[in-house]
N, CA, C and O of each residue as an XYZ file, in Angstrom:
272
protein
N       3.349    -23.826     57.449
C       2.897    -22.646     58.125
C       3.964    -21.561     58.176
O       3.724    -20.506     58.763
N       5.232    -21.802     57.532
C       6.315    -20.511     56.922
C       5.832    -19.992     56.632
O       6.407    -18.972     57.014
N       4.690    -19.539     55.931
C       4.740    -18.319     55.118
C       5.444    -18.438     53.769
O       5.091    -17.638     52.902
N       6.184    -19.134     53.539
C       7.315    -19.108     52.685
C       6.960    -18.977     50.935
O       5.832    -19.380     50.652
N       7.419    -18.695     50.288
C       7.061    -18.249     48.768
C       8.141    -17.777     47.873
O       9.010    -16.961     48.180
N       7.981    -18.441     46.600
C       8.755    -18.970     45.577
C       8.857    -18.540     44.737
O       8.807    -19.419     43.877
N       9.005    -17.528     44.273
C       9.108    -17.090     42.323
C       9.757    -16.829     41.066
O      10.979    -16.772     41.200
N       9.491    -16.712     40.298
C      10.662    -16.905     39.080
C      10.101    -16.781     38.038
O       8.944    -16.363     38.055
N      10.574    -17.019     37.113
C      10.098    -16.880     35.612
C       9.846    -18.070     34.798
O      10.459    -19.137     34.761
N       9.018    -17.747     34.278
C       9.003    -19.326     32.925
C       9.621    -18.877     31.864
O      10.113    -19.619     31.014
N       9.647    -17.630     31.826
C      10.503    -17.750     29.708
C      11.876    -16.796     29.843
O      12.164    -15.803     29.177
N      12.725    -17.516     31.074
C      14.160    -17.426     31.223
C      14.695    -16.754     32.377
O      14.032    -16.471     33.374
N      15.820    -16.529     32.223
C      17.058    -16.456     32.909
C      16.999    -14.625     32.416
O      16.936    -14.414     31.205
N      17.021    -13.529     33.266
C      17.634    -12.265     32.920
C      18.630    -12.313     31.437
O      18.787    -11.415     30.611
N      19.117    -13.474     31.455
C      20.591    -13.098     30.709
C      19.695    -13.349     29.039
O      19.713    -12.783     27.946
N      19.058    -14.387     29.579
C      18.627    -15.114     28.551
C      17.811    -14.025     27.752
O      18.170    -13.652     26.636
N      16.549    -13.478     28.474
C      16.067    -12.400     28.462
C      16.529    -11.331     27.325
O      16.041    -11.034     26.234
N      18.049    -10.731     28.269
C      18.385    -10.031     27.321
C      19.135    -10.531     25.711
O      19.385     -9.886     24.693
N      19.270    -11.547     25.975
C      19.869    -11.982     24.334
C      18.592    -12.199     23.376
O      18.720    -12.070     22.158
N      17.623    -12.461     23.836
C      16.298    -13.064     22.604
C      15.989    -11.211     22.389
O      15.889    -10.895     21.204
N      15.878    -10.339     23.147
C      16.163     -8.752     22.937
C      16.397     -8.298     22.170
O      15.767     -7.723     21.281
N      18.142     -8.613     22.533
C      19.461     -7.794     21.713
C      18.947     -8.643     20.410
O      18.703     -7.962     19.414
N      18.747    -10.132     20.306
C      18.466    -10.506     18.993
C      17.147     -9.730     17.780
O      16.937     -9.540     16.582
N      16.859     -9.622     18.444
C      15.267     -9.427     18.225
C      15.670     -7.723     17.465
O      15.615     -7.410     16.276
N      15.934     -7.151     18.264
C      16.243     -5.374     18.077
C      17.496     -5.571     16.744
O      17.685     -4.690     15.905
N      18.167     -6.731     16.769
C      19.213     -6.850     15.759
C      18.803     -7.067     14.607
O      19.502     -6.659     13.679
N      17.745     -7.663     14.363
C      17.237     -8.474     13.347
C      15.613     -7.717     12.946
O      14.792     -8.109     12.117
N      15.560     -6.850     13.613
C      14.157     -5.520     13.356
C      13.382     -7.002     13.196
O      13.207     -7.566     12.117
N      12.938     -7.530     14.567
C      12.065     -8.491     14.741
C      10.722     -7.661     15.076
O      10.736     -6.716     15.865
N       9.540     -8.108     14.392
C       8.455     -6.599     15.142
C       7.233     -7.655     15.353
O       6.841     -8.600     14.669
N       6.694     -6.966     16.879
C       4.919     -8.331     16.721
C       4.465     -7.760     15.372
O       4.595     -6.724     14.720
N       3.784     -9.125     15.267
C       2.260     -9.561     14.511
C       1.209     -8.802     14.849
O       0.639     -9.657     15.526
N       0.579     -7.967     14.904
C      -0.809     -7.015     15.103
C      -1.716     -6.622     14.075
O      -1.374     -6.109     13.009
N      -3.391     -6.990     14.582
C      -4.185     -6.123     13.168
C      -4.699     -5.110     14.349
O      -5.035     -5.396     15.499
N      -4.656     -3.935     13.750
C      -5.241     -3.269     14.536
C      -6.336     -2.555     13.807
O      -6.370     -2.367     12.591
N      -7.463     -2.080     14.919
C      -8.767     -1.562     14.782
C      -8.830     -0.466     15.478
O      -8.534     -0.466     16.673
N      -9.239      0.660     14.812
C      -9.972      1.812     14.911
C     -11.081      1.574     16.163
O     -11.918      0.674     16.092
N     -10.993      2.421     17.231
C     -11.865      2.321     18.376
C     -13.061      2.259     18.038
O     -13.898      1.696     18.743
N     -13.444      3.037     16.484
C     -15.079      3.379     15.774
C     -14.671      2.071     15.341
O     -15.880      1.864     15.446
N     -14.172      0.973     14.956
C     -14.366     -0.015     14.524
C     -14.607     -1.300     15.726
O     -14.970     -2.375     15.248
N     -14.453     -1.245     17.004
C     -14.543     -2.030     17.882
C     -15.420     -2.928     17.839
O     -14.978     -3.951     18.361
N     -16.801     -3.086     17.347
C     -17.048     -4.347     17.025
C     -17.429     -5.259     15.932
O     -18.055     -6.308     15.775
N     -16.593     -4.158     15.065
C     -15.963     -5.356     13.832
C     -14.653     -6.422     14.716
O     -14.506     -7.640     14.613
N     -13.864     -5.453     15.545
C     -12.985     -6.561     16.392
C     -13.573     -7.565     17.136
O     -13.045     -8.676     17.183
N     -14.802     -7.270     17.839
C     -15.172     -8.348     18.597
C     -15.202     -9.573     17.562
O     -14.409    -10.513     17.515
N     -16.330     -9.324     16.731
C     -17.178    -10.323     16.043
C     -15.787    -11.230     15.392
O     -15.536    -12.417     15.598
N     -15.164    -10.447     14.724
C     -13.522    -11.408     13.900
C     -13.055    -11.978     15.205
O     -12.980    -13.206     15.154
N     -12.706    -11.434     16.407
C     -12.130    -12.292     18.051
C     -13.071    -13.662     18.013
O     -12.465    -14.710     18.238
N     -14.411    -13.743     17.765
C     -15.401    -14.587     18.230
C     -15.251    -15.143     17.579
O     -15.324    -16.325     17.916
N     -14.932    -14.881     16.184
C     -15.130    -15.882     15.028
C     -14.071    -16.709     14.957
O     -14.106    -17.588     14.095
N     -12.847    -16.603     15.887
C     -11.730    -17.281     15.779
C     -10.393    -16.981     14.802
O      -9.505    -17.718     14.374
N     -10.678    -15.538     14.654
C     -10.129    -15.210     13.082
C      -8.725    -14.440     14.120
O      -7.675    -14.345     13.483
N      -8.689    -14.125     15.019
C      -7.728    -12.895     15.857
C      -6.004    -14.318     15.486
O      -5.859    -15.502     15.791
N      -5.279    -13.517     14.889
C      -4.222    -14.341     14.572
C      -2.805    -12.904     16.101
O      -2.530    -11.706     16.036
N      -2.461    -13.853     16.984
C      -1.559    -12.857     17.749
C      -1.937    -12.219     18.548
O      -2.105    -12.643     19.692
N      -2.227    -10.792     18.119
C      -2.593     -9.568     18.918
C      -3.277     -8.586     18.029
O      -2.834     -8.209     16.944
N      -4.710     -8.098     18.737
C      -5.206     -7.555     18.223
C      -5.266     -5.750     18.831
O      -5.776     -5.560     19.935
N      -4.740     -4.578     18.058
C      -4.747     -3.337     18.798
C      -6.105     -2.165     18.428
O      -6.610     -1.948     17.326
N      -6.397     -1.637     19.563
C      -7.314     -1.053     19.040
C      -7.226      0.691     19.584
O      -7.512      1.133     20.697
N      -6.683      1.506     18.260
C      -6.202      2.944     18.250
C      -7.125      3.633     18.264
O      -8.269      3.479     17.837
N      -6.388      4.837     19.027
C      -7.995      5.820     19.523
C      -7.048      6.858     18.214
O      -5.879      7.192     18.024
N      -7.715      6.961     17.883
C      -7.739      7.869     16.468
C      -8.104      9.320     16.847
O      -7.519     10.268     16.324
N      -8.991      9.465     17.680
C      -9.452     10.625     17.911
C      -8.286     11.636     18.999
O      -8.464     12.830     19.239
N      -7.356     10.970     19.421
C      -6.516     11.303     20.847
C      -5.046     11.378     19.870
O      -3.986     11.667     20.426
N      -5.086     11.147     18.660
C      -3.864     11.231     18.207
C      -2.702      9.655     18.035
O      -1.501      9.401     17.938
N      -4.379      8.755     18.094
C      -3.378      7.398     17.240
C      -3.011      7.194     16.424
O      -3.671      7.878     15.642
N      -2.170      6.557     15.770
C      -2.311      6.388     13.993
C      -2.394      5.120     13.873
O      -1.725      4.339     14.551
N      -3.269      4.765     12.950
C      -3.025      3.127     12.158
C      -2.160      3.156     12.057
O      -1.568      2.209     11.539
């Protein structure tokens, strides 16, 4: 009946944090993304459903000044 509460991280330590970073930015590490055209949105669904979405899937507003 404290009240009391606990939190933290699962994928590290600050320090740690910043070294997978600094590595990452060192080594021009970049995500995995297919991205889709907002006029294409449910060609994205149907490939999501189908099990095909590998990562992250982005979906650019083209019209507002996105670019593929």
């Amino acid at each position: 009946m404290s009240n009391t509460h606990l939190a933290g991280s699962l994928i590290g330590s600050p320090k740690d944090i910043r070294e997978v970073l600094e590595f990452a930015a060192k080594h021009k590490v970049k995500a995995w993304t297919t991205k889709y055209s907002l006029n294409d949105v449910n060609k994205a669904v149907v490939s999501m459903e189908a099990g095909e979405a590998r990562y992250r899937y982005v979906l650019v507003n083209e019209k507002n000044g996105g670019k593929m």
